[in-house]
N, C-alpha and C positions, 0 to 999 in steps of 0.2 A: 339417435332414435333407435331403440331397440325393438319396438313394438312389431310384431310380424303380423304380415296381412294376408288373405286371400289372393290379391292382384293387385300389380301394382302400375299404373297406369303411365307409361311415358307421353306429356304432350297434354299441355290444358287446349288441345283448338276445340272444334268442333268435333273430330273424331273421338278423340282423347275425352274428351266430356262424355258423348254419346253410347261409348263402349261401355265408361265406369256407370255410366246411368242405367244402362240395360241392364249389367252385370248385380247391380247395388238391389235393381227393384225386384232380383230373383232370391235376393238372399246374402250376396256375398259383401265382406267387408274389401273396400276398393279404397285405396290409397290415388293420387291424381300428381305428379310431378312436373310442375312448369317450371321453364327457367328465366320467363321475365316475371316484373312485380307488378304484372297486371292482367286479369283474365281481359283475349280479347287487344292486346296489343302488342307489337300494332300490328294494324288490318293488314293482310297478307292475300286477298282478291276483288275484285267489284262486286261482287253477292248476289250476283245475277242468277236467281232458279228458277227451275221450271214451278207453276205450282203442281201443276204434274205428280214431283220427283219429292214436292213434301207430303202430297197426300198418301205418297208411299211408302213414305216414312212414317208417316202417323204425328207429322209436326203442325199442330195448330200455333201460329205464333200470333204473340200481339201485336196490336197497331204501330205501336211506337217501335216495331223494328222496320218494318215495309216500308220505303222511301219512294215505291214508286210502283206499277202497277203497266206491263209493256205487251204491246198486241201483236211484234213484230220488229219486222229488221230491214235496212235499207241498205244492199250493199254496193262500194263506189269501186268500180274498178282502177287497175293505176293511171289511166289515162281519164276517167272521168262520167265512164261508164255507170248507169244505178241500175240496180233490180233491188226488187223493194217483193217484202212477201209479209202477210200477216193473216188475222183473223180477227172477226169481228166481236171476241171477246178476248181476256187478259191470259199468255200463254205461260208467264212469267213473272215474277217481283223481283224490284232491288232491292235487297236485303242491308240492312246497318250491320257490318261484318262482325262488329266491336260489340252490339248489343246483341247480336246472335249469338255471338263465343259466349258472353256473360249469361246470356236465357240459358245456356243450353247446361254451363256448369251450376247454376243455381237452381236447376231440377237437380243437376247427383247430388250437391250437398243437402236438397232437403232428403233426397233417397239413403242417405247414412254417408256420400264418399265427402272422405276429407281430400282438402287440395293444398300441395305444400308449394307456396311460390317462389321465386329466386331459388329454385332448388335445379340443378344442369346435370341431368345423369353422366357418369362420364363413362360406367361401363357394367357390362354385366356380371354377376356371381355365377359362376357356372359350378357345379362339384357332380362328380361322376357324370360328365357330361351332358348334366339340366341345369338351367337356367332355375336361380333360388332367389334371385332378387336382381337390387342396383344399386351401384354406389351412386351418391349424387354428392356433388358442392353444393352446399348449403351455409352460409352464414361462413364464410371463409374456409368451413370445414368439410372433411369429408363424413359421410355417413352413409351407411349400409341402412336400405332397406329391404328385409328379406318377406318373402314370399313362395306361392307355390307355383305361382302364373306371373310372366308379365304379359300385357300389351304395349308393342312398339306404336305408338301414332307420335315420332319425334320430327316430324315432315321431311322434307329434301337432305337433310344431313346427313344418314346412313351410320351416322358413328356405333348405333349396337348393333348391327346390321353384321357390320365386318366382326364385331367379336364374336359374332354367332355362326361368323364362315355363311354368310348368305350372301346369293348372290345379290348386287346391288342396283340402284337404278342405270338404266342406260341413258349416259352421260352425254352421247352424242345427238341426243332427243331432249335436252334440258335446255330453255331457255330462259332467259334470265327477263325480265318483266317489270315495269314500270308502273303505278297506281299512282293519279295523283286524283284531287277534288277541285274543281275551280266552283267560283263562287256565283257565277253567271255564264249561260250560255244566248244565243240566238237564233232565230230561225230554224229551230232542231221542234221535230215531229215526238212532244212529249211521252208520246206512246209507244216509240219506234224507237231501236236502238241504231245507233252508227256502227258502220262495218267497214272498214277503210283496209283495201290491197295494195301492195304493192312494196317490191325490194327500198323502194328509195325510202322508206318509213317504217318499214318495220319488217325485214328481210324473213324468211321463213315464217311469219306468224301473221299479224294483222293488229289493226290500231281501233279504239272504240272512243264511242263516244255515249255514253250509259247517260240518262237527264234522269232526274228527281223531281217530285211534284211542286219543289218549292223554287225551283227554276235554278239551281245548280245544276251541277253533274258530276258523275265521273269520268273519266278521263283516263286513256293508257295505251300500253301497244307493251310487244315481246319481240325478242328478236334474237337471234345466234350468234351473232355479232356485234364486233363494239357497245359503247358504252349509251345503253338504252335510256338514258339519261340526253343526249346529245341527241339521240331521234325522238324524244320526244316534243322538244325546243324545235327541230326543223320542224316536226309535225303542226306544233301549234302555229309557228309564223310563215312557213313557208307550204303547207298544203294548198292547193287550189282551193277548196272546197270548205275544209276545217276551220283553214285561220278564220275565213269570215266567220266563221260559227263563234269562234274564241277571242278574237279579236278585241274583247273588253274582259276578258273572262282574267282573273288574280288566281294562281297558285295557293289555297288554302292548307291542302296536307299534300305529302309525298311519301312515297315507300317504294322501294325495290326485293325481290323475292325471286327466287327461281322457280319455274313450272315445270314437271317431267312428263313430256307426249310421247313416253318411249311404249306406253302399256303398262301391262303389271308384272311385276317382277318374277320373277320363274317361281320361287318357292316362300310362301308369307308363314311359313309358321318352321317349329322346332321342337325339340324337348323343352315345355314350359316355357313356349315362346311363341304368340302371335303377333303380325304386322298390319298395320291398318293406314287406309288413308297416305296420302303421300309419301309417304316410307315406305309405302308397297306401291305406289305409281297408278293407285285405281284413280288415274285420272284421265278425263276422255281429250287423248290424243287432237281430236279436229279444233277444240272448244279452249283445251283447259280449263274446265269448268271440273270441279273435284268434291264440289258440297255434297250433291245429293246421292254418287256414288260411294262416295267415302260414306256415309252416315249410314248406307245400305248396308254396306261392309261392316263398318263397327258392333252396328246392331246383332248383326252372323257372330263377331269374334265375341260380344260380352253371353249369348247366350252360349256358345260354345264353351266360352271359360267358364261360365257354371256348370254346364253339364262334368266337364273335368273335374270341378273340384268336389260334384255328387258322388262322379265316379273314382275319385281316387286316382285317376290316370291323367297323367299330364306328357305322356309320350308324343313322340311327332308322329307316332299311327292316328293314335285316338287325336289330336287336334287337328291330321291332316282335312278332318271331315268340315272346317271352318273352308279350308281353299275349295274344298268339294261343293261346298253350299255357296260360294260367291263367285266362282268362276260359272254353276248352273244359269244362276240372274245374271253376271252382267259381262261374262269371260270372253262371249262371242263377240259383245256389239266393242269391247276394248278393242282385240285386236283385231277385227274389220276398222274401228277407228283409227288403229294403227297405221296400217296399209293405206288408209285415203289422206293421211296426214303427209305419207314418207310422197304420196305421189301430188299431191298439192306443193311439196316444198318443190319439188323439180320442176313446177310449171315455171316458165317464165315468165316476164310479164306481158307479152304482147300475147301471148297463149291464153290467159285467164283474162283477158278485155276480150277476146272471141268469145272465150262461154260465158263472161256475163252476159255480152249481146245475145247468143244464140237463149242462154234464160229470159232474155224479156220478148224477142221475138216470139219464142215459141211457145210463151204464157207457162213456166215452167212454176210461177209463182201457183197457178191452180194446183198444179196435182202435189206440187210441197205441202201444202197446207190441209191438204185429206191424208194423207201421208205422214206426215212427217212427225217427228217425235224427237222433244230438245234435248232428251237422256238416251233414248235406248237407237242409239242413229244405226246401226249395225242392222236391227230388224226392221228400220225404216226403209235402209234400200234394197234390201229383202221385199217388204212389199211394193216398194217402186218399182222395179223390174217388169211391173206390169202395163206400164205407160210409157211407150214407145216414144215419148220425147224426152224424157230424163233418162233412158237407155242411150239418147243418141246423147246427149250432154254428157253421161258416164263415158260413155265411148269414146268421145271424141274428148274429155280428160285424159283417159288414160294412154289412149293412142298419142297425145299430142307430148305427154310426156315420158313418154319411151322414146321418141323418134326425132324432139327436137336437137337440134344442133347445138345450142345455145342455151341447153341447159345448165344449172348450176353444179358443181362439182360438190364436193359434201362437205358442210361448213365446218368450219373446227369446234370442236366440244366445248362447252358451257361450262364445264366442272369448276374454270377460276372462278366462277364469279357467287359460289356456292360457296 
């Protein structure tokens, strides 16, 4: 293909859509480079958003992708502990991951972007030290698409990343993640999602239990270790709490994927080079939740990429102002997310069954839920600070994991499993 474009988009997800749709409806001609043959597969998170986090986005979606409509969360500590927090309207939807990625590329392609699939960039065109395009395999072959911008959204891989001499994610905060769908669950509070702690199920991260209106669910857990495949089989037959939930429930899809809780990567852009979405790590450290930040993000990089190609300038001065305008929204609540992530992995588990209890004791579910905000968590305990019972629950996390004995040593890196 010799056809040169305006931008050329690494990655059909969500980001990689959302960029070239910003970028498309200001004017520019956007190219779209996926490397599977299917927008949307496979699903690579539970689709869990705030609606919050899409009215910020400006996402009206339709019916047929909402799977479910959640007021709240119930969390079980590792010994059996619950604190359960919600509101009495919907904070959140589960989202059809597959019919999300497909909404979201079939706004660019009516906006003008074309989307070339089976196409696997494998590197970038750089000449006088800017970025001009990407080779991609396509159709057994190689082929050069040149341009005057790219956007990186190629998620957890990093492969243009390093030809661009950027630094890449931190590997040591990559965990490797489990999604599956069973076909029936029990006893699960429709509205409420599962929050399952503990090393024995899912060592540094936590295991869920997402239900759908039609009485399925999703199903998953992340972890730093071993093969999160193997925790999730003990999760399902051997949890106190879960297996009964699961205990008739069939394995309908399954998928594994890496998550990165390290923050955002130091530098997302370059000469004629932005990063977006999980290639830049805008994902929130405590959650792993990556939709609504990443969409924020893309939206910044496709008008930035227009303004570049207004201006003629595609230097990493004039694009640094993309990191300037996405670290302003959401640079703080990253890495405070950061920080409460690195100090929850050190909890042990008899440590984190004391603050669940001291959270139910001390009704710590009231001032969460005037408080609390499931994207911007950073400015939420910002204004918690003002309620003297989740002072002493901060407190007494982070004092308990500085000081225990028995806390974890620092797991080894995730990068194999990438």
């Amino acid at each position: 293909m010799s056809e040169k474009f305006d931008i050329v988009v690494v990655g059909g997800g969500v980001c990689g859509s959302f960029s070239a749709l910003t970028a498309a409806k200001l004017g520019a001609k956007v190219v779209v480079c996926e490397e599977h043959g299917k927008i949307g597969v496979p699903q690579h998170c539970a689709g869990l958003v705030s609606i919050s986090g899409l009215k910020r986005v400006g996402l009206n979606l339709p019916k047929k992708i909402v799977e479910n409509e959640i007021k709240g969360a119930v969390f079980y500590s590792p010994r059996g502990k619950e604190f359960a927090v919600g509101r009495a309207s919907s904070v959140a939807c589960v989202l059809n991951r597959q019919l999300l990625d497909k909404h979201l590329a079939d706004l660019a392609e009516r906006a003008g972007v074309q989307f070339l699939l089976r196409s696997r960039a494998e590197s970038l065109i750089v000449d006088s030290n800017f970025v001009r395009g990407i080779i991609v395999r396509r159709k057994g072959a190689r082929e050069t698409l040149e341009s005057s911008l790219v956007i990186d959204a190629e998620g957890c891989s990093s492969t243009l990343l390093k030809k661009a001499g950027l630094q890449t994610l931190d590997r040591s905060m990559v965990v490797h993640a489990i999604q599956a769908e069973v076909d029936r669950v029990k006893k699960v509070d429709m509205d409420k999602v599962d929050v399952y702690l503990g090393r024995k199920y899912a060592p540094d991260f936590f295991a869920w239990i997402i239900p759908k209106r039609d009485g399925s669910a999703k199903i998953g857990l992340a972890t730093t270790i071993g093969d999160p495949r193997e925790y999730l089989n003990r999760f399902m037959q051997s949890h106190p709490i879960a297996s009964k939930k699961l205990a008739n429930s069939k394995v309908t899809t399954l998928s594994l994927h890496p998550i990165p809780l390290g923050g955002a990567i130091p530098k997302t852009y370059w000469n004629g080079l932005l990063v977006v979405g999980d290639a830049a790590s805008q994902v929130k450290p405590t959650t792993g939740g990556g939709i609504v930040f990443g969409l924020l993000c893309s939206e910044i990089a496709g008008k930035v990429a227009y303004d570049a190609l207004k201006s003629n300038n595609f230097s990493a001065r004039f694009l640094s102002q993309y990191q300037s305008r996405w670290r302003k929204l959401v640079g703080f609540d990253l890495a405070a997310m950061r920080q409460v992530r690195k100090m929850l992995n050190r909890l042990p588990d008899n440590k984190v069954d004391k603050i669940i209890g001291l959270c139910s004791k001390l009704g710590a579910n009231r001032f969460l839920e005037e408080v609390g905000d499931l994207d911007f968590q950073g400015k939420s305990l910002i204004r918690a600070i003002q309620y003297p019972t989740v002072l002493l629950i901060v407190f007494y996390s982070i004092f308990s994991s500085f000081i225990s004995p028995d806390s974890p040593r620092n797991a080894p890196a995730a990068a194999n499993y990438i």
